[in-house]
N, C-alpha and C positions, 0 to 999 in steps of 0.2 A: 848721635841721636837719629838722624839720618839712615841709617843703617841699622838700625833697633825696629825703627818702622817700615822698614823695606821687609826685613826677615819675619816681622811677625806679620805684617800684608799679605806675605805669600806662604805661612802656613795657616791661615785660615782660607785662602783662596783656594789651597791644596785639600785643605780639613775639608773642605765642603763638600768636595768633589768625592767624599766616600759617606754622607748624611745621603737618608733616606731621602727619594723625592714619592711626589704624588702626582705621577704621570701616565699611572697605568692606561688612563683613560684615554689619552693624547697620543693618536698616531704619526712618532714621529721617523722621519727615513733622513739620511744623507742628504737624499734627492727629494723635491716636492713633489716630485711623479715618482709613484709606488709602484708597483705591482699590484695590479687591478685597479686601480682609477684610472678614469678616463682622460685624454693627454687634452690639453689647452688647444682650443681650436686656433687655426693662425690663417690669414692670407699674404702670401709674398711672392716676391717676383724673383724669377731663376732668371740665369744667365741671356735668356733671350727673350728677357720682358716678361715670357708667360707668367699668366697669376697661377700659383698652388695653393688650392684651400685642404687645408687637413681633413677636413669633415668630409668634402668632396671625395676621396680617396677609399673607396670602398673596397678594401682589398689589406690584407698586409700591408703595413708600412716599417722600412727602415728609415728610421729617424737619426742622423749623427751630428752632433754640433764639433764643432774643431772650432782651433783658436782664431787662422787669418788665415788667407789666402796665398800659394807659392811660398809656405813657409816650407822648411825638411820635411818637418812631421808630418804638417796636412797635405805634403806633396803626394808620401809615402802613402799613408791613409787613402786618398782619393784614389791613386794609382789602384790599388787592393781592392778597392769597391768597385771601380771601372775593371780589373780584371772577373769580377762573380756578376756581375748587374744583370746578364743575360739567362745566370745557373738559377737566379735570385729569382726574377721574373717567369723563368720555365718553370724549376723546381716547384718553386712555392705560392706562385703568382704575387709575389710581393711587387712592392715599389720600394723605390730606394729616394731619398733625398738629402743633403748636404746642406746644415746651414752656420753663418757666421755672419759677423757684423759688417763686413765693406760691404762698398755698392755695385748696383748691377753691373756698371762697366769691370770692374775689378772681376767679378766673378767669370762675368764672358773673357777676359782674358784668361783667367786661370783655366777654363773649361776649354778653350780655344786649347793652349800647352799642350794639354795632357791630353784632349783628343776625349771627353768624359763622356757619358752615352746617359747620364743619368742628370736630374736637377741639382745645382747646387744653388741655394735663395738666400737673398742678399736679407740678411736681420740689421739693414742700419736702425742703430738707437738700441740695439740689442731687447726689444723689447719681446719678442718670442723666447729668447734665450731665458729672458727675466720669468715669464709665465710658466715655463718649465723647471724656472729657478735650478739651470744647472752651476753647479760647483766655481768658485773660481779655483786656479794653480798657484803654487808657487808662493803663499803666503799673498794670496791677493792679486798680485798683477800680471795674471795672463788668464785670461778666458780656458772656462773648463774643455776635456775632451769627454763628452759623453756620448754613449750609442744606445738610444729606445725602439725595442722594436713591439709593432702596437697592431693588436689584432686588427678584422673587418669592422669592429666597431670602431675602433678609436683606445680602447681598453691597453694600457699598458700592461705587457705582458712578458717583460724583460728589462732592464736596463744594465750599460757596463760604462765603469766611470774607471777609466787609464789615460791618463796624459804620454806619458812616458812610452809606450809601446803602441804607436799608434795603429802599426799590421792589425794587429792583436782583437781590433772591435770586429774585424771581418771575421774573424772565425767565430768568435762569441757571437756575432749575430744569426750566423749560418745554423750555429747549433743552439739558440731562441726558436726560428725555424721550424727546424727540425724536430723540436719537441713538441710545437705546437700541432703541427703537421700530424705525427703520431700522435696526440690526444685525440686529434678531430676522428669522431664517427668514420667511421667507413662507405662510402657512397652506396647504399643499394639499388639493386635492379627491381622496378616494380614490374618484372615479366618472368623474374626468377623463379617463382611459385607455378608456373604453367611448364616451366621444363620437367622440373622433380619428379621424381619417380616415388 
């Protein structure tokens, strides 16, 4: 009997999943930060207490959550971002920032290791991570690895959701960038009309 209503459970659980919905209307994404909404404002504290308000940050922003601190992945990860953060800030004038759930001491340790040139801000209570509602891994039990990068407004205008290949957000954010970089207008000279011939 047992096994009668297990199989017919999971072909109507199955069935449903190809029944028409009525969703057209409801914008729904993987991520709760989309492309083009504006990213959850946050204030937190990086590695040496300073407070970082998003809002505050009028410039490009790299945004990248990882899972904890001195793990492989987000060793590997941070090392990759500490090697561009200077190409990041010339090229594009972005900012870059690093967050995860331990606490400040945890983070100045890890930032201390690696020697990091950039913020990485303590989300204890994961409650930023929650406003951005990134992903969890693994069937649930490990913190997502996502990377948003968000115009001068705040305006998400990218995001890459890899756990597994954690290199990988730096080159995807470089060329977020880089596209935005080329959309933008081209700076004119209001004296260029007086050279023309």
């Amino acid at each position: 009997m047992y096994t009668k209503t297990a199989i017919l459970s999971l072909f109507l659980v199955g069935a449903s999943a190809f029944a028409p919905s009525n969703t057209a209307s409801i914008k729904q994404t993987q991520l709760n930060l989309a492309v083009g909404e504006v990213a959850p404002d946050f204030i937190l504290s990086d590695q040496n207490g300073k407070s970082i308000k998003r809002s505050g940050i009028k410039k490009p922003l790299v945004v990248y959550f990882y899972p904890a601190d001195a793990t492989p992945g987000c060793t590997i990860q941070a090392e990759a971002f500490n090697e561009q953060v200077k190409d990041l800030k010339k090229n594009f004038g972005a900012e870059l920032v690093g967050i995860s759930g331990q606490d400040v001491e945890s983070k100045q340790a890890f930032a201390t290791e690696l020697g990091l040139n950039f913020s990485i801000l303590a989300d204890e209570g994961d409650e930023v991570r929650k406003a951005f509602n990134v992903p969890k891994a693994a069937l649930g039990f490990i913190p997502g690895r996502v990377t948003y990068v968000l115009d001068k407004t705040g305006t998400c205008v990218f995001s890459y959701n890899n756990l597994g290949d954690a290199k990988s957000h730096v080159g995807a954010a470089i060329g977020a960038l880089e596209e935005m970089k080329a959309s933008e207008p081209a700076a004119t000279n209001p004296f260029a009309s007086l050279f023309q011939k």
